[in-house]
N, CA, C and O atoms as a GROMACS GRO file, in nm:
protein
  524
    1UNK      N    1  11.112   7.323   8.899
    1UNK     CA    2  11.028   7.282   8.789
    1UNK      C    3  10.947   7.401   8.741
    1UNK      O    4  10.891   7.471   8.826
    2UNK      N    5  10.934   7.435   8.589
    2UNK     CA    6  10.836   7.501   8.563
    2UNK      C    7  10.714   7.414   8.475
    2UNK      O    8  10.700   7.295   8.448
    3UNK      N    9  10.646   7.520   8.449
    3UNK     CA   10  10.484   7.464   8.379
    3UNK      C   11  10.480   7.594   8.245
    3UNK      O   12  10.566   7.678   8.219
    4UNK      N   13  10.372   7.575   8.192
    4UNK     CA   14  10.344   7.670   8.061
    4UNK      C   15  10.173   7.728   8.104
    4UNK      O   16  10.065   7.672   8.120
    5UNK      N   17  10.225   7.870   8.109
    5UNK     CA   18  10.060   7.914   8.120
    5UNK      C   19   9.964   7.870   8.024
    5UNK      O   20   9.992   7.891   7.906
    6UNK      N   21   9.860   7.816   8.051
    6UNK     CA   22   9.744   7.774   7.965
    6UNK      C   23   9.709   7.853   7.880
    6UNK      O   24   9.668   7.814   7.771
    7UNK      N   25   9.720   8.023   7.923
    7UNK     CA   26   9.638   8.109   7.830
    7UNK      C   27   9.753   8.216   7.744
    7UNK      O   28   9.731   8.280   7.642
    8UNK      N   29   9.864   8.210   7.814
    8UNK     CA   30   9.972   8.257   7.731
    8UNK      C   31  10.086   8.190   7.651
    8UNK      O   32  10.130   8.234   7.545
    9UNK      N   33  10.129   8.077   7.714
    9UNK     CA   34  10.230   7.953   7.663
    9UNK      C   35  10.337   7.980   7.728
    9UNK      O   36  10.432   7.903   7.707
   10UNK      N   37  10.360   8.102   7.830
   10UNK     CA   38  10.486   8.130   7.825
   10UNK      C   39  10.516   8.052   7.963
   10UNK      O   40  10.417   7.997   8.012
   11UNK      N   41  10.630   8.040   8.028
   11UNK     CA   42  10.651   7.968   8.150
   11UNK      C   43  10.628   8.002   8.275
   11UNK      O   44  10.637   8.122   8.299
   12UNK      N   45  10.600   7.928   8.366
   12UNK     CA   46  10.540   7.978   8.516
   12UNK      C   47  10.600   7.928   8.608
   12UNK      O   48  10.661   7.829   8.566
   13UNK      N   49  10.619   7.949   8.738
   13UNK     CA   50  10.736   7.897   8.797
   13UNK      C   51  10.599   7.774   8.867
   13UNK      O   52  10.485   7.767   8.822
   14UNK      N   53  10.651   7.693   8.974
   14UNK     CA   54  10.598   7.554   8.972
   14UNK      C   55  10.446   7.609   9.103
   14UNK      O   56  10.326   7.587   9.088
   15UNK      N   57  10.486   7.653   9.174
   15UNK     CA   58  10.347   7.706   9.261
   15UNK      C   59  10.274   7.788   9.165
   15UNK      O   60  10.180   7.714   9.136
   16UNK      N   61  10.259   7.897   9.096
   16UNK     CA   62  10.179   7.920   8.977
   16UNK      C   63  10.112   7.821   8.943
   16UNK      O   64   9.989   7.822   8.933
   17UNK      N   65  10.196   7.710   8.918
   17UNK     CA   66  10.172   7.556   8.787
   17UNK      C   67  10.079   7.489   8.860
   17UNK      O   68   9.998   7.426   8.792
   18UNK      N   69  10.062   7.481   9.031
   18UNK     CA   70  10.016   7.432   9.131
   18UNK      C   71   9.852   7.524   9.118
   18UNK      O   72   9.747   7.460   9.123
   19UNK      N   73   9.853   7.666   9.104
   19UNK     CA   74   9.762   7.734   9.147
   19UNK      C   75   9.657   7.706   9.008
   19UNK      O   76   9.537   7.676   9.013
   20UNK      N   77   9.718   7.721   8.919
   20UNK     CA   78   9.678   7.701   8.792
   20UNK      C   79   9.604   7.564   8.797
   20UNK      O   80   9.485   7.555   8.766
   21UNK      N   81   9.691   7.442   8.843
   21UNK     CA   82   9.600   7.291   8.804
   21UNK      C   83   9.467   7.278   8.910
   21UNK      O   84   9.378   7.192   8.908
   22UNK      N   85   9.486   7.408   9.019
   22UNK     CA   86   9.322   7.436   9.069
   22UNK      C   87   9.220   7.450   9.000
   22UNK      O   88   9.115   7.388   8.984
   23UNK      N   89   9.283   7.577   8.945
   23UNK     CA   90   9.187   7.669   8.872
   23UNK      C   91   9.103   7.496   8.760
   23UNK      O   92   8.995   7.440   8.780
   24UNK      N   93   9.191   7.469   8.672
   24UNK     CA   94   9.173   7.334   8.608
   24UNK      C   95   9.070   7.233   8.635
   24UNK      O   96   8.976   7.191   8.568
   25UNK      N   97   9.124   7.200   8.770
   25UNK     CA   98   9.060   7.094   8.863
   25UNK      C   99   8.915   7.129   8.897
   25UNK      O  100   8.818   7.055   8.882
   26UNK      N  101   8.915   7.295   8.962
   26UNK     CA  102   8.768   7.382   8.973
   26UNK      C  103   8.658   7.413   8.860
   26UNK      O  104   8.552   7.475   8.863
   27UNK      N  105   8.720   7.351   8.772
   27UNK     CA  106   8.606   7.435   8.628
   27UNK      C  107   8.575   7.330   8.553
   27UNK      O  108   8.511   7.350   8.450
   28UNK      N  109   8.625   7.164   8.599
   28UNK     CA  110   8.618   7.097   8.497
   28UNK      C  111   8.504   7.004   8.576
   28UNK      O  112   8.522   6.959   8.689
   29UNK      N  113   8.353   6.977   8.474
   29UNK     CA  114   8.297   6.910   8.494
   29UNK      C  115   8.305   6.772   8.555
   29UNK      O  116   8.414   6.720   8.528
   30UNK      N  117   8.212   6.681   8.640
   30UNK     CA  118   8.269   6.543   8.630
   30UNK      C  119   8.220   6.499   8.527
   30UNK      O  120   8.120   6.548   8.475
   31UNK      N  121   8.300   6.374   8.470
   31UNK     CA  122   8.255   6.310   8.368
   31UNK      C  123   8.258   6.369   8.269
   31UNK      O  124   8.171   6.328   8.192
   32UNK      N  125   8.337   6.475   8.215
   32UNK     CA  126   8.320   6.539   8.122
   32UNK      C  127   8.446   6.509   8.057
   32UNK      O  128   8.453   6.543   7.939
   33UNK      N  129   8.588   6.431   8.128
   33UNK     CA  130   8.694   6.436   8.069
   33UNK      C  131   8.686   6.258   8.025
   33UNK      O  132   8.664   6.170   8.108
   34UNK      N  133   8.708   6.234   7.880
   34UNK     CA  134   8.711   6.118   7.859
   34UNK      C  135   8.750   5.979   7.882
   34UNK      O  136   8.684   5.876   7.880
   35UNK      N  137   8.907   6.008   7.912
   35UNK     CA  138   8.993   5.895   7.933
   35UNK      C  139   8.988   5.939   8.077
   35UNK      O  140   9.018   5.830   8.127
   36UNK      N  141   8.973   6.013   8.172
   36UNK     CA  142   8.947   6.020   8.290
   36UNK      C  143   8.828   6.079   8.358
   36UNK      O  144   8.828   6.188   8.415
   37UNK      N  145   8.714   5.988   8.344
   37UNK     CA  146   8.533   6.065   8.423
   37UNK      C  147   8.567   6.081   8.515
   37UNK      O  148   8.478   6.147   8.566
   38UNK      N  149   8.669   6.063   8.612
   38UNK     CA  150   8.611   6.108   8.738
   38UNK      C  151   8.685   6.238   8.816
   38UNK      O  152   8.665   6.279   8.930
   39UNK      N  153   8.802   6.300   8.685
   39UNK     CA  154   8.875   6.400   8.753
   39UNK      C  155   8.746   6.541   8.706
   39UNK      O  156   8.656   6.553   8.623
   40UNK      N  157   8.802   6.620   8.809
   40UNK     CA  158   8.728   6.737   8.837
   40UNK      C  159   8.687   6.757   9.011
   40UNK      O  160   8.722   6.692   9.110
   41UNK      N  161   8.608   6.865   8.997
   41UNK     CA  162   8.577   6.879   9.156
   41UNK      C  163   8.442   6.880   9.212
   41UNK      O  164   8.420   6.851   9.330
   42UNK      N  165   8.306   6.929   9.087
   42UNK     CA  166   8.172   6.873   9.141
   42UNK      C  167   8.103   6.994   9.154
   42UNK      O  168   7.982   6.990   9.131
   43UNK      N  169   8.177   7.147   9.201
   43UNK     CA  170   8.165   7.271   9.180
   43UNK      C  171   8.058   7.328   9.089
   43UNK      O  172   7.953   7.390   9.100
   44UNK      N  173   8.131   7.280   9.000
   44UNK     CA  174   8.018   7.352   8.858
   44UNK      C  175   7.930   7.340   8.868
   44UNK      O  176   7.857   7.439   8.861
   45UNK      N  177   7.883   7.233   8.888
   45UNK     CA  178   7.780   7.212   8.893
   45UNK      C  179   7.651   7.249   9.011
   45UNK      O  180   7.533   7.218   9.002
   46UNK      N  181   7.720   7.326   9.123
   46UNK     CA  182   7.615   7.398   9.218
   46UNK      C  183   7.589   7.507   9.198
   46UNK      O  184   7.508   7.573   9.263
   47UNK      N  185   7.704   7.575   9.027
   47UNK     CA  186   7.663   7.724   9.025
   47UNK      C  187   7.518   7.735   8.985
   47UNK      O  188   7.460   7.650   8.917
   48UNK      N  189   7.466   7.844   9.032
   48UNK     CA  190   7.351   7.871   9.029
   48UNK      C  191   7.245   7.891   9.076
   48UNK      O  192   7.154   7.965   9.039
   49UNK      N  193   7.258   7.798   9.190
   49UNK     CA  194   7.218   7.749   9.295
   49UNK      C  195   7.184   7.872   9.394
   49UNK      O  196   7.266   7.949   9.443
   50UNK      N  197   7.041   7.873   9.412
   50UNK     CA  198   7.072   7.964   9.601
   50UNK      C  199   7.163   7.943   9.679
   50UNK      O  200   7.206   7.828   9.682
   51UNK      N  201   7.202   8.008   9.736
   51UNK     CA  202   7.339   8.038   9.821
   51UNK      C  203   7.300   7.948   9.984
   51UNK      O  204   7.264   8.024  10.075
   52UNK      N  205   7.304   7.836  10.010
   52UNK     CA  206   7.268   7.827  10.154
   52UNK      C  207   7.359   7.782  10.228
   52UNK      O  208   7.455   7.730  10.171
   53UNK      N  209   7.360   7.787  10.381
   53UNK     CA  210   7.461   7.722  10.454
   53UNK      C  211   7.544   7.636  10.444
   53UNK      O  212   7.667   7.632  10.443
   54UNK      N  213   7.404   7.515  10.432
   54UNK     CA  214   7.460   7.374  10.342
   54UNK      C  215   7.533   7.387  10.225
   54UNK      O  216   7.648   7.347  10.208
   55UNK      N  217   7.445   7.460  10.124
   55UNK     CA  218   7.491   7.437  10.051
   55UNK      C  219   7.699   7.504  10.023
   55UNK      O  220   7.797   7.467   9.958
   56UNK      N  221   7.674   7.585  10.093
   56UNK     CA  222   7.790   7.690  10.104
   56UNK      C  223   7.921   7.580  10.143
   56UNK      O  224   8.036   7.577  10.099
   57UNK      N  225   7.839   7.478  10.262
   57UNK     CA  226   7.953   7.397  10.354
   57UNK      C  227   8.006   7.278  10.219
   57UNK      O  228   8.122   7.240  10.208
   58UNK      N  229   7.919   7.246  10.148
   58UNK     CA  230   7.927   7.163  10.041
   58UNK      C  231   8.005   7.197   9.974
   58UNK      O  232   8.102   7.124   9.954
   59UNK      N  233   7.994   7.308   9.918
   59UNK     CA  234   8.064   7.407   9.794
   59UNK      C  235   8.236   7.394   9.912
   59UNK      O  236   8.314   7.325   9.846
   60UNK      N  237   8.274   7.416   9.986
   60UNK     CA  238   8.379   7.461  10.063
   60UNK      C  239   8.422   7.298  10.045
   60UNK      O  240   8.500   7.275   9.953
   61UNK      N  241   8.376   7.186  10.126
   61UNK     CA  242   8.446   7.057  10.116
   61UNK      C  243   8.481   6.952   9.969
   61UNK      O  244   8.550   6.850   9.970
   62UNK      N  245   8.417   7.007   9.862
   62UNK     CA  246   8.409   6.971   9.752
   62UNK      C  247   8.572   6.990   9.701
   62UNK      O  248   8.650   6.901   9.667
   63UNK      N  249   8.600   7.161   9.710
   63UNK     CA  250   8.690   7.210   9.701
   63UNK      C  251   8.826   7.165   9.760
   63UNK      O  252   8.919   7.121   9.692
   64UNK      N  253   8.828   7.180   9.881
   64UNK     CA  254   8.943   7.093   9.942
   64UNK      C  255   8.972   6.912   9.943
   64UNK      O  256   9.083   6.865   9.969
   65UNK      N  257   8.840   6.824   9.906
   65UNK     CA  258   8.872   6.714   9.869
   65UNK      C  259   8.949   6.708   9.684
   65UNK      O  260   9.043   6.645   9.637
   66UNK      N  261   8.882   6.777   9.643
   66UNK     CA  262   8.879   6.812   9.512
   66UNK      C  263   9.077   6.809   9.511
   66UNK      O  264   9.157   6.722   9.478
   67UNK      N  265   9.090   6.926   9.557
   67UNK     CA  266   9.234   6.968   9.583
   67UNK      C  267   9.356   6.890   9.606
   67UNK      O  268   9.463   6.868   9.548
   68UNK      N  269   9.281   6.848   9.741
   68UNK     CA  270   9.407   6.673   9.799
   68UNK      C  271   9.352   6.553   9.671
   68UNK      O  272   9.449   6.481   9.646
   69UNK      N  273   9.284   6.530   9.625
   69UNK     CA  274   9.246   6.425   9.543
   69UNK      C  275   9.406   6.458   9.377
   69UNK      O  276   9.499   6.390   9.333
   70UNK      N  277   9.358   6.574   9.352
   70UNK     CA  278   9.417   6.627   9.236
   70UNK      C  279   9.547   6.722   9.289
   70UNK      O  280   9.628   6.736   9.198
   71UNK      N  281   9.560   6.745   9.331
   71UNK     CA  282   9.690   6.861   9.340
   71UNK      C  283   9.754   6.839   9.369
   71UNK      O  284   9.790   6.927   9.448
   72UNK      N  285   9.890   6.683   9.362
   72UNK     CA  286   9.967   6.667   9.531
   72UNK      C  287  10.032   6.752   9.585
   72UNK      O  288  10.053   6.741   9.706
   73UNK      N  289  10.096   6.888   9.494
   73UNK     CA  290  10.154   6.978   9.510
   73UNK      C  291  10.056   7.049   9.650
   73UNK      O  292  10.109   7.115   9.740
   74UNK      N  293   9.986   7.035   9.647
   74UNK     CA  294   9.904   7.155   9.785
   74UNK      C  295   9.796   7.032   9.860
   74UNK      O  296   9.717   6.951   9.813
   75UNK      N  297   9.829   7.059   9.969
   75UNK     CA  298   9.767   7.000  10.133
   75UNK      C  299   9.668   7.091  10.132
   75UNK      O  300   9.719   7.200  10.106
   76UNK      N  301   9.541   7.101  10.151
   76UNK     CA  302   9.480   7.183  10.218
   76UNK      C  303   9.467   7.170  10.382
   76UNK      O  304   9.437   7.065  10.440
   77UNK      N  305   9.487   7.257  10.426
   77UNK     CA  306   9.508   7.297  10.552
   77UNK      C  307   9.396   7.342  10.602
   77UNK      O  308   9.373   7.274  10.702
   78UNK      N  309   9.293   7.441  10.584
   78UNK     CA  310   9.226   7.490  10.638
   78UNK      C  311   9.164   7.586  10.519
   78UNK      O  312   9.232   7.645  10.435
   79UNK      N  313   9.002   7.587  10.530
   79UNK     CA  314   8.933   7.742  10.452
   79UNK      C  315   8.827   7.798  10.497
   79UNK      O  316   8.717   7.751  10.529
   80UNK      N  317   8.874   7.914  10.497
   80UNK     CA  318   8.821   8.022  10.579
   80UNK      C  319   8.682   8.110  10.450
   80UNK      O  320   8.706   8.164  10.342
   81UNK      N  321   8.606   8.098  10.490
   81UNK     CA  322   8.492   8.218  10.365
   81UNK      C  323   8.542   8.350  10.381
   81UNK      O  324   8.608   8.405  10.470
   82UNK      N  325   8.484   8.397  10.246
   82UNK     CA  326   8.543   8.526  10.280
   82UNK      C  327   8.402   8.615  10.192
   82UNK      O  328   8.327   8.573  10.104
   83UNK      N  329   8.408   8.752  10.260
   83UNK     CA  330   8.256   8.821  10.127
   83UNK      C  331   8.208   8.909  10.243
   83UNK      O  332   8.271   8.899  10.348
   84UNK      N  333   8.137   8.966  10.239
   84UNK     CA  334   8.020   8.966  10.351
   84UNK      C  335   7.893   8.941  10.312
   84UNK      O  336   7.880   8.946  10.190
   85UNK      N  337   7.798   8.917  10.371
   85UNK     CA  338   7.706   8.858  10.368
   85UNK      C  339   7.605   8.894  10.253
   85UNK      O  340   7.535   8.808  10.199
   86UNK      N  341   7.603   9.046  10.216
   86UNK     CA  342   7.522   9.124  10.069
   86UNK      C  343   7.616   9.014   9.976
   86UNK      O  344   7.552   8.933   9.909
   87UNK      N  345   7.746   9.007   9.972
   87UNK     CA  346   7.828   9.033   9.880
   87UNK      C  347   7.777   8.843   9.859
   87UNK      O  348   7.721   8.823   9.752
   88UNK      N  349   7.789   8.751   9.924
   88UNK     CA  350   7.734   8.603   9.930
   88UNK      C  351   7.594   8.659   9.878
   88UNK      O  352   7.592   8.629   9.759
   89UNK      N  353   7.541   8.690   9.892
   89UNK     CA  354   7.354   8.738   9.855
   89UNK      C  355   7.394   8.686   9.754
   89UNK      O  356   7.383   8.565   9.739
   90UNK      N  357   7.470   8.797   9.628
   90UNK     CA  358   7.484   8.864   9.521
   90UNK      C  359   7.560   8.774   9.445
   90UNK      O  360   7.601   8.798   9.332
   91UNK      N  361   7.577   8.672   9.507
   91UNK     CA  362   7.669   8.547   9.476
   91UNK      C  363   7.841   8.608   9.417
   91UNK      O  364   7.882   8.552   9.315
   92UNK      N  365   7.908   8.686   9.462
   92UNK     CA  366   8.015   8.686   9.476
   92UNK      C  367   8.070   8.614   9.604
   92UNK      O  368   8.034   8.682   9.700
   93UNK      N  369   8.125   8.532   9.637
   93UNK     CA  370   8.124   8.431   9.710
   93UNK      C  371   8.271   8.377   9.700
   93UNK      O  372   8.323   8.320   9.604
   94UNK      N  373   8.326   8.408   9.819
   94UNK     CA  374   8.510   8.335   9.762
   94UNK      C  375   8.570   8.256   9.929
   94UNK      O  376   8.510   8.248  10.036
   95UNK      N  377   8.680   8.218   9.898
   95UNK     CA  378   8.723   8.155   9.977
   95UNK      C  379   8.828   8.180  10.033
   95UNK      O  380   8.856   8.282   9.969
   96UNK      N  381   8.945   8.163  10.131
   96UNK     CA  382   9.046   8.156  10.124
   96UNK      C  383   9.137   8.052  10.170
   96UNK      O  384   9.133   8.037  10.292
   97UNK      N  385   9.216   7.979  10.107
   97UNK     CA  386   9.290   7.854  10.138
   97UNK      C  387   9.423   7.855  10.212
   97UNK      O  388   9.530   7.912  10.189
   98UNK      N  389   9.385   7.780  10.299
   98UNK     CA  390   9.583   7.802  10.344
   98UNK      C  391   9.643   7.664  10.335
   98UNK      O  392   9.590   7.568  10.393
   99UNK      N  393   9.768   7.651  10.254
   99UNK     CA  394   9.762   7.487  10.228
   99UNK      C  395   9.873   7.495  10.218
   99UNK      O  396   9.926   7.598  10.176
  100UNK      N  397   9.973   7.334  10.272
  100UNK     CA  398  10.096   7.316  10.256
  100UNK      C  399  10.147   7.320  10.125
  100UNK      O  400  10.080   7.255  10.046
  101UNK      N  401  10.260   7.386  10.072
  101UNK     CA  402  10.265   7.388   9.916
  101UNK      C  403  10.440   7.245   9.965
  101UNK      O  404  10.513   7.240  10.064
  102UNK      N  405  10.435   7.159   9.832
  102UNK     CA  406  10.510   7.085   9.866
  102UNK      C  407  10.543   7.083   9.680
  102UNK      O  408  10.470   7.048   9.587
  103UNK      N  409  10.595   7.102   9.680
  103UNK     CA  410  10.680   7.112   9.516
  103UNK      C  411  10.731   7.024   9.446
  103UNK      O  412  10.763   7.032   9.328
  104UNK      N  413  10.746   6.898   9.550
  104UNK     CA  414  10.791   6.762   9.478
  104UNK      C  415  10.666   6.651   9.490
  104UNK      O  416  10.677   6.528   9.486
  105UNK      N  417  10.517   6.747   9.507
  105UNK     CA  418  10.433   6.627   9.566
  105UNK      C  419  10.380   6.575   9.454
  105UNK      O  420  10.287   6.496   9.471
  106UNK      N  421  10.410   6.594   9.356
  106UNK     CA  422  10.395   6.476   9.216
  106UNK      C  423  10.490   6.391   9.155
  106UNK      O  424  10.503   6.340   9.044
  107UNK      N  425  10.573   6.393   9.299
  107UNK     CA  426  10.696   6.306   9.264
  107UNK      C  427  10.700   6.216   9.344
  107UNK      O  428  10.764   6.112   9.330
  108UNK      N  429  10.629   6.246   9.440
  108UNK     CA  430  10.587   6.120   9.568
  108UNK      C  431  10.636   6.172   9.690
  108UNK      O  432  10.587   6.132   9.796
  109UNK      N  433  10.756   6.286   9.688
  109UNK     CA  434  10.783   6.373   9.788
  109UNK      C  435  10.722   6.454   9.861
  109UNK      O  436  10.731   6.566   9.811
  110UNK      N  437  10.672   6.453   9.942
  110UNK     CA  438  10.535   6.521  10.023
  110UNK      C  439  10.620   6.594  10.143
  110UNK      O  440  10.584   6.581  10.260
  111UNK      N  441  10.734   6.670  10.108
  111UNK     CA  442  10.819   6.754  10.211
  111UNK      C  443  10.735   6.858  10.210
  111UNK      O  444  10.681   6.869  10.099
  112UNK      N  445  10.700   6.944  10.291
  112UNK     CA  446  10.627   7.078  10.266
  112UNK      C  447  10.714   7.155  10.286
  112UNK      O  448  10.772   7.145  10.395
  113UNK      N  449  10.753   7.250  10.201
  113UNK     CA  450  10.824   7.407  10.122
  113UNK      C  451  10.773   7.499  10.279
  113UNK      O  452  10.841   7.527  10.378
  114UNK      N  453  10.688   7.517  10.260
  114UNK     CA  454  10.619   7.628  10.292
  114UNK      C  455  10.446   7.602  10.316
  114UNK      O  456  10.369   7.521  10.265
  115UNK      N  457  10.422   7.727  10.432
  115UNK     CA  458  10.235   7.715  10.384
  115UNK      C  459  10.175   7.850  10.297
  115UNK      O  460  10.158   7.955  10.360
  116UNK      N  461  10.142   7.843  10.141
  116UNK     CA  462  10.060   7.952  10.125
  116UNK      C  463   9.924   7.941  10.148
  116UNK      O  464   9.855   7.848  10.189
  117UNK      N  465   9.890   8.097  10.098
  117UNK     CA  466   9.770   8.144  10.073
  117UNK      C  467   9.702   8.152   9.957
  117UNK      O  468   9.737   8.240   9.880
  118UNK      N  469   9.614   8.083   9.926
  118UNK     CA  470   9.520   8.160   9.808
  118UNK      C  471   9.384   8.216   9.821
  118UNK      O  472   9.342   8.258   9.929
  119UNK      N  473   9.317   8.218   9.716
  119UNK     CA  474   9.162   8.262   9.710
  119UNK      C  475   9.083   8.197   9.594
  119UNK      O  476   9.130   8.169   9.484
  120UNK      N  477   9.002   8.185   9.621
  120UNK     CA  478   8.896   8.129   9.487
  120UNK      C  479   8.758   8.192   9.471
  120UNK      O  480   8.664   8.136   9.526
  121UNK      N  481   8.739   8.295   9.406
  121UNK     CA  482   8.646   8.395   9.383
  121UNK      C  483   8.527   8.338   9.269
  121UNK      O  484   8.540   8.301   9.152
  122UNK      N  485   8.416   8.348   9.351
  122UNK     CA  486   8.304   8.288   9.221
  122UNK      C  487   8.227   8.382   9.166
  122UNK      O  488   8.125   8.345   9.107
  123UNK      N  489   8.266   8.551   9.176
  123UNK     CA  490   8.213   8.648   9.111
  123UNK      C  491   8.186   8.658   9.000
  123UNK      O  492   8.073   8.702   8.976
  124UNK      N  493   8.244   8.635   8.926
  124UNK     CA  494   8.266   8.619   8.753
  124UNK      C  495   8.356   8.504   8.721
  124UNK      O  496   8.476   8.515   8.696
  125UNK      N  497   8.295   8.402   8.725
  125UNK     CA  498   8.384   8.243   8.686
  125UNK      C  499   8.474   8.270   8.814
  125UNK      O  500   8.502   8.374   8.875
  126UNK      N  501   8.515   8.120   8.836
  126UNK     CA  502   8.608   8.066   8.914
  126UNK      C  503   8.756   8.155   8.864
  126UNK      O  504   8.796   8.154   8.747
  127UNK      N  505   8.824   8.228   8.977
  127UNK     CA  506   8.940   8.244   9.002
  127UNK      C  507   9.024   8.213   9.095
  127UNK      O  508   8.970   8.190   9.203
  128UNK      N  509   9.144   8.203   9.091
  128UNK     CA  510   9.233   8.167   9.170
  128UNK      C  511   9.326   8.265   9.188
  128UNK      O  512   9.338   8.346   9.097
  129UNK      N  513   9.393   8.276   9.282
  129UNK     CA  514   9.516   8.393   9.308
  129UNK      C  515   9.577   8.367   9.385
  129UNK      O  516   9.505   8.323   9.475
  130UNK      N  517   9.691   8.364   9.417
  130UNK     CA  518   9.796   8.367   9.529
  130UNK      C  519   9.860   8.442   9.619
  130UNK      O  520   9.913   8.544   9.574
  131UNK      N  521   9.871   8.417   9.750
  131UNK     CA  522   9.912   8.530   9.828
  131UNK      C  523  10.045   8.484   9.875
  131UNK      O  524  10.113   8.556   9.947
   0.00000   0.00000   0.00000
């Protein structure tokens, strides 16, 4: 299966399409989408915020419910922080995900492919990347 990049149109192969409906899922307010208030992840709304433990542990489970709620394509598995500690100060602040990628999981097929890697960087807006 492919998908269409959001910001170019051109085609993406289907884990891209997967990494991409993160990025999506991560930036979109709740309640902000009409015919569906309750998709999104809750994120946005802590930017700004002092950086605290809690709040950090919050920011991290938001994300991975967020993920299994919306993505069936990706399991989250496990996330690890990543930064060092100036670099969290300074609110560059990222993550790294390791999650079952399953390619038919919006088809009801929940075989897992493979496990990747990504990242989600809150330096300058939410990014996503794949390893």
């Amino acid at each position: 299966m492919t998908g269409i990049d959001r910001r170019t149109g051109r085609s993406i192969d289907n884990l891209t399409s997967a990494y991409q409906g993160v990025e999506v899922i991560l930036t979109t307010r709740l309640s902000s989408r009409v015919m569906r208030r309750e998709f999104g992840a809750g994120v946005v709304e802590l930017l700004g915020r002092a950086v605290t433990p809690s709040l950090f542990t919050s920011w991290m489970q938001l994300v991975a419910t967020a993920i299994d709620i919306w993505e069936p394509r990706l399991a989250v598995r496990r996330i690890v922080p990543s930064g060092t500690v100036d670099q969290i100060r300074l609110g560059q602040v990222g993550i790294l995900i390791e999650a079952d990628y399953r390619p038919r999981g919006h088809l009801g097929d929940f075989t897992v492919e493979r496990v990747v890697g990504f990242t989600i960087g809150l330096g300058r807006g939410v990014t996503v990347s794949g390893t």
